[in-house]
N, C-alpha and C positions, 0 to 999 in steps of 0.2 A: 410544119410550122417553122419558122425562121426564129431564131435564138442568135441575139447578139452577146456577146459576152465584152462586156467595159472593164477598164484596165482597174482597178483599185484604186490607187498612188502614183502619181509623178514619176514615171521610169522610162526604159528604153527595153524596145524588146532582144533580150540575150540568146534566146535559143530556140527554136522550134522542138517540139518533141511528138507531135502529130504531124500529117501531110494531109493537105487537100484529098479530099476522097476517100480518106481514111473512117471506113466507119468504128464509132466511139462512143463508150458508155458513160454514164455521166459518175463525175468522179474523176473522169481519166484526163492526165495534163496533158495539155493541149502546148503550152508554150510557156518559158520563164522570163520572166521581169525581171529587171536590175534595178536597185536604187542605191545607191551610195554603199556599195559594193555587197547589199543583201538579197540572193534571190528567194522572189517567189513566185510558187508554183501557180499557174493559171489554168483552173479546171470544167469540163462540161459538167452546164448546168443538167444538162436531158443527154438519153441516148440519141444518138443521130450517127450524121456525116457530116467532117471538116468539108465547108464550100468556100471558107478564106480564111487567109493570117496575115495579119500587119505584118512588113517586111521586118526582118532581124534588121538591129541599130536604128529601128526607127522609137521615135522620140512622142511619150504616148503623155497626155494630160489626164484625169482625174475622170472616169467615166468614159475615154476616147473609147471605139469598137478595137478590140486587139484579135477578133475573131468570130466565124461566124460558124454556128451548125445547125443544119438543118433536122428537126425531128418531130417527132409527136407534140 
């Protein structure tokens, strides 16, 4: 089953910490958020596998997709 994860807050994406293909347990960051110089960590809802990540510096609104895993 496909699991999108939407961005929380108004930010830009600052760092990837998962890769594509990466299988991942839920719990595990996936990638950090910047907002006004505060990161947060953005985590798998399920176990799966990373099959997308918004690009780093991109510029996320309120619910945008910042990722996708696929899993149970």
């Amino acid at each position: 089953m496909r699991h999108e994860v939407g961005a929380e807050l108004p930010s830009s994406v600052s760092a990837h910490v998962a890769v594509v293909g990466q299988s991942v347990r839920a719990g595990t960051v996936l990638l950090v958020l910047e907002c006004m110089k505060t990161e947060v960590p953005v985590e798998s809802p399920v176990d799966g596998a990373v099959t997308w990540l918004r690009p780093c510096a991109a510029v996320v609104g309120v619910g945008d997709v910042v990722a996708v895993v696929e899993g149970p």
